[in-house]
LODREN-340291 format. One line per field, with one value per atom (N, C-alpha, C, O, CB): residue number from 1; chain; z negated, y negated, x negated. Coordinates in Angstrom, 2 decimals. Glycine has a CB too. Example, Ala and Ser with C-alpha at 12.3 -4.5 7.8 and 13.67 -1.06 7.14 Angstrom:
REM residues 2
num: 1  1  1  1  1  2  2  2  2  2
chaine: A  A  A  A  A  A  A  A  A  A
up: -7.80  -7.80  -7.80  -8.46  -9.05  -7.08  -7.14  -7.87  -8.04  -5.72
north: 5.69  4.50  3.30  3.32  4.47  2.25  1.06  -0.03  -1.14  0.60
east: -13.19  -12.30  -13.20  -14.24  -11.31  -12.85  -13.67  -12.90  -13.41  -14.08
END
This chain:
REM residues 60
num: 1  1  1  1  1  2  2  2  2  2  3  3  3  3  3  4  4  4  4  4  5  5  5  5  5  6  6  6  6  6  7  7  7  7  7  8  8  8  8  8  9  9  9  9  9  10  10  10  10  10  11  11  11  11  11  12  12  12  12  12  13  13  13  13  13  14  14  14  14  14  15  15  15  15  15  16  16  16  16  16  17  17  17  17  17  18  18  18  18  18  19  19  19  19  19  20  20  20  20  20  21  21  21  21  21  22  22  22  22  22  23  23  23  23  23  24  24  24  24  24  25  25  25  25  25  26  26  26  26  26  27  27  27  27  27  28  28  28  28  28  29  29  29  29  29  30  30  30  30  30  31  31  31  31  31  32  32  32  32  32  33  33  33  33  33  34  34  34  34  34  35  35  35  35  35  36  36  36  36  36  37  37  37  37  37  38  38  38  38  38  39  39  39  39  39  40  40  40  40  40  41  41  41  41  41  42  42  42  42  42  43  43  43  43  43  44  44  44  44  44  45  45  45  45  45  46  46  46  46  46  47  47  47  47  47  48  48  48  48  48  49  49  49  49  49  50  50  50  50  50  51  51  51  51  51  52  52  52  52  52  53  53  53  53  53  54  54  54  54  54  55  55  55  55  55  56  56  56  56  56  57  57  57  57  57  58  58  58  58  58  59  59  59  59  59  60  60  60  60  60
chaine: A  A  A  A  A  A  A  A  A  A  A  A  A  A  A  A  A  A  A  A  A  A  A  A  A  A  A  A  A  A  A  A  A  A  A  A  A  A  A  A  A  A  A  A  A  A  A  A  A  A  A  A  A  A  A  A  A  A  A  A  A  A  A  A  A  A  A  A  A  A  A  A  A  A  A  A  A  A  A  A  A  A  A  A  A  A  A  A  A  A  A  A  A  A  A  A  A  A  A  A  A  A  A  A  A  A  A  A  A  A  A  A  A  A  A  A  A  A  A  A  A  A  A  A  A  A  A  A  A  A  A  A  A  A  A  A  A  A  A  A  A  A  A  A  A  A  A  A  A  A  A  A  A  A  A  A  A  A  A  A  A  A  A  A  A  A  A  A  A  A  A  A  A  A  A  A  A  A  A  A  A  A  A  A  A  A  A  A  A  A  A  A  A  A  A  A  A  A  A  A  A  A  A  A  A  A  A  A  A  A  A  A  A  A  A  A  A  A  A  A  A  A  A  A  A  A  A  A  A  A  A  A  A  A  A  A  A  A  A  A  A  A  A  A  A  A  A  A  A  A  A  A  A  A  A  A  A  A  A  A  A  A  A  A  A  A  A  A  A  A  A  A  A  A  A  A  A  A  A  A  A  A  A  A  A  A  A  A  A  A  A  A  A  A  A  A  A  A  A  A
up: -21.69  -21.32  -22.46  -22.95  -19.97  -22.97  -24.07  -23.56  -22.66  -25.05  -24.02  -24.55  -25.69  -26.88  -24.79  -24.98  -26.13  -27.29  -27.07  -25.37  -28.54  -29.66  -29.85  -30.30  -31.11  -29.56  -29.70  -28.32  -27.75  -31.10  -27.85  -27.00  -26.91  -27.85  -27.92  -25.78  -25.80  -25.78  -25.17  -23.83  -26.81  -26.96  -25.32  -24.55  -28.53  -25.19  -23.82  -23.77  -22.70  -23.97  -25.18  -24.68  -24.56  -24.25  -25.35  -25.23  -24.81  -23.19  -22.60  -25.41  -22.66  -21.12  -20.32  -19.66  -21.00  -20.34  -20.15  -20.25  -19.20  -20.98  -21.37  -21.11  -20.07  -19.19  -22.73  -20.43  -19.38  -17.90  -17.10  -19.47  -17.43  -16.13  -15.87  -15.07  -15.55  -16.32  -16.28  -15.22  -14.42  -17.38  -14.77  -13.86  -12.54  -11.56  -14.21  -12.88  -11.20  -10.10  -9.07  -11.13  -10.48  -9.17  -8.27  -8.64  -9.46  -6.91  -5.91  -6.28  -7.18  -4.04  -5.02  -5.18  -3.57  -2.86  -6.39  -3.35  -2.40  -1.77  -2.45  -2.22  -0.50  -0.44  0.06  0.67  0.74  -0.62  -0.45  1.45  2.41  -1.20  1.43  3.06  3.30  2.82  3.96  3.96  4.11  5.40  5.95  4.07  5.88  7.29  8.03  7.47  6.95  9.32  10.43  10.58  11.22  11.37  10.45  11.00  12.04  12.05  11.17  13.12  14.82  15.11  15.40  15.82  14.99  15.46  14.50  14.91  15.93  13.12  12.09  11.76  10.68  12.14  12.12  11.90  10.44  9.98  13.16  9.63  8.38  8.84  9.73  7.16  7.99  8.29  6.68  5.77  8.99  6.29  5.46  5.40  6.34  6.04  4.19  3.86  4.32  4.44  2.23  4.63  4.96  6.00  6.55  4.28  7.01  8.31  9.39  9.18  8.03  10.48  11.84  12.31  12.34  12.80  12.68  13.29  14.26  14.93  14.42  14.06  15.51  16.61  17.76  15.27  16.26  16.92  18.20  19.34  16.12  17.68  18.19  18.56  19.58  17.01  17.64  17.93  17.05  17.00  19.68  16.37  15.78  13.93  13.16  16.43  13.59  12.31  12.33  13.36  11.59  10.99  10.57  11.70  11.82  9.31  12.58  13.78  15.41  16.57  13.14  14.76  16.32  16.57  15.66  16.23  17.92  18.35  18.16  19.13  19.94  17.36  17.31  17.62  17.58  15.93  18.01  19.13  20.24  20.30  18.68  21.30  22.33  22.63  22.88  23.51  22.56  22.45  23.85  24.46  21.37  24.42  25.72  25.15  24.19  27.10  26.44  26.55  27.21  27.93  27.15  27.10  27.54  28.39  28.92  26.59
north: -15.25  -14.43  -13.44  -12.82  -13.69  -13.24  -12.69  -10.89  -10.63  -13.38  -9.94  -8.72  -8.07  -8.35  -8.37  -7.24  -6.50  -5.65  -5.12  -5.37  -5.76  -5.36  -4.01  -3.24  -6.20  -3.65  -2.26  -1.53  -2.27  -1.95  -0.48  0.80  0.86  1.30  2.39  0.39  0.62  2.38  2.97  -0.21  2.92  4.38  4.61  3.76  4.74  6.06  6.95  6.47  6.24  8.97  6.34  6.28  5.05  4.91  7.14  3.84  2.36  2.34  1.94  1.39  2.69  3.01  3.34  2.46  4.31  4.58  5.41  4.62  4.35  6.48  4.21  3.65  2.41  2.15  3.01  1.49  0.24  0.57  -0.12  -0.87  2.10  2.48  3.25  4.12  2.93  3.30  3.92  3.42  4.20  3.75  1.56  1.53  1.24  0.66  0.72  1.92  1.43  2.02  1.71  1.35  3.44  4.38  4.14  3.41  5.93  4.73  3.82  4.59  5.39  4.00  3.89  4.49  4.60  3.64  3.75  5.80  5.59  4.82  4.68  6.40  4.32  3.07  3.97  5.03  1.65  2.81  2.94  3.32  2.56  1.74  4.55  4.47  4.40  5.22  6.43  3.45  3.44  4.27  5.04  2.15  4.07  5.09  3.74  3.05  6.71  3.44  2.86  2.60  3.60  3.54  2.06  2.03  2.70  3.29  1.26  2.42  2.32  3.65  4.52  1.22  3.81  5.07  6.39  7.49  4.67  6.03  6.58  6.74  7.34  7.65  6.53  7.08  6.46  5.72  6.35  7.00  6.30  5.06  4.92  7.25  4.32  2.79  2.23  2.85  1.31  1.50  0.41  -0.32  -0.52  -0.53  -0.60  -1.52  -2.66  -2.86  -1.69  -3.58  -5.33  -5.09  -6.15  -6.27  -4.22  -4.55  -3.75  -2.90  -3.57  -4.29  -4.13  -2.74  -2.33  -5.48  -2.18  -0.36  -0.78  -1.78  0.75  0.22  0.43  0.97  0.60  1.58  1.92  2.59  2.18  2.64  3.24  1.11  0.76  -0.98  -1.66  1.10  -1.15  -2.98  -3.66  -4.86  -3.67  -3.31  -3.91  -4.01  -3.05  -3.07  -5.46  -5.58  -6.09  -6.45  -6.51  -6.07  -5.89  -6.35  -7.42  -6.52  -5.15  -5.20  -5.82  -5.55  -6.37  -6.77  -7.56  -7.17  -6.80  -9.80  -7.34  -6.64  -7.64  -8.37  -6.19  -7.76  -8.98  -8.65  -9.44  -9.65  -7.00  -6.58  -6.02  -4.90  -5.71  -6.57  -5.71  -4.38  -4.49  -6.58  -3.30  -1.82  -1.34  -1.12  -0.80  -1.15  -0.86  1.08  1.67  -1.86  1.44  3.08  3.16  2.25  4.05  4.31  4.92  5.80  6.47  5.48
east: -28.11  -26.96  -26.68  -27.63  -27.20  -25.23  -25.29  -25.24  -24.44  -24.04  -25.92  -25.41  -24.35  -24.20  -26.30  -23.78  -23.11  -24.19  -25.28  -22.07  -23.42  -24.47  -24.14  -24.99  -24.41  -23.04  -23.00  -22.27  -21.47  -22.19  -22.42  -22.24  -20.42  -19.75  -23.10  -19.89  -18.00  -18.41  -19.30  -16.68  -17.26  -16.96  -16.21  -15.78  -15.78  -16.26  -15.96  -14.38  -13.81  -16.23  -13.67  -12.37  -11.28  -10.10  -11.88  -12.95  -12.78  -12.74  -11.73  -14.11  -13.62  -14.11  -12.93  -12.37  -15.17  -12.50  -11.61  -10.40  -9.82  -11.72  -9.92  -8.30  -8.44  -7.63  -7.46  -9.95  -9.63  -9.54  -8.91  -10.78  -10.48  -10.08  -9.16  -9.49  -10.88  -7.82  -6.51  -6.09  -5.58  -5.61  -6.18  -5.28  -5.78  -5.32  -4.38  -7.04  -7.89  -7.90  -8.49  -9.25  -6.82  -6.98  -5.93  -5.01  -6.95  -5.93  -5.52  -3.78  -3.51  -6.50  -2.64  -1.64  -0.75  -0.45  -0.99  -0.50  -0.14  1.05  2.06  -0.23  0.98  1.93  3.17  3.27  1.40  4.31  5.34  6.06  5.96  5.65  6.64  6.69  8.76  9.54  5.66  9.07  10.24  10.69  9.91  10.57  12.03  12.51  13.13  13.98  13.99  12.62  13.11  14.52  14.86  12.75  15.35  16.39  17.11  18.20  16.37  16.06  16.34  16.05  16.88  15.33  14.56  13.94  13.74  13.38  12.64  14.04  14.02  12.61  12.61  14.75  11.44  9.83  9.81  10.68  8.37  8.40  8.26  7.37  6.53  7.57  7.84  6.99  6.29  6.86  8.41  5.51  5.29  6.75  7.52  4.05  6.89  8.26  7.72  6.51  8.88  8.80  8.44  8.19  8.47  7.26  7.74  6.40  7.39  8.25  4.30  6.99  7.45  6.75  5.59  7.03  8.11  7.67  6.54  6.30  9.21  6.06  4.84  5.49  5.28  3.46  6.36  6.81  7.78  7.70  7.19  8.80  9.95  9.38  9.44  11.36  9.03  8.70  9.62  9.38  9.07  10.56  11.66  11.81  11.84  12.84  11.87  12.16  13.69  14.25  11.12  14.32  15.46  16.38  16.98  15.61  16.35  17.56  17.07  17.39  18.90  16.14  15.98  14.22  13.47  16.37  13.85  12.65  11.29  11.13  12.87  10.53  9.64  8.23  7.29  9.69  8.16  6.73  6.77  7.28  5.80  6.29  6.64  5.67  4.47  6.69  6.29  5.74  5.86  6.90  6.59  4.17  4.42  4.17  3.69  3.12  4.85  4.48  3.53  3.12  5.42  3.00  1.74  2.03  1.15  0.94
END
């Protein structure tokens, strides 16, 4: 198994972990109910993606 022959410098290190930190996700606004949601994904809130209802959301 090969080794490296010499030591990567701090700022070899450093630039390759530039893009590893997390990011927070994108939050869109509901249509219906207005709440923030995940883009693409069906409100929790309401049950409804683009217009028509595809979860049924019981109340509590």
């Amino acid at each position: 198994m090969p080794n490296p022959k010499r030591r990567h410098s701090k700022r070899r290190t450093s630039t390759r972990r530039a893009h590893d930190g997390l990011n927070i996700p994108q939050m869109a606004e509901c249509p219906n109910c207005h709440q923030k949601i995940r883009a693409h994904r069906a409100c929790p809130n309401c049950g409804k993606y683009k217009g028509r209802e595809v979860i049924e959301v019981v109340e509590a």
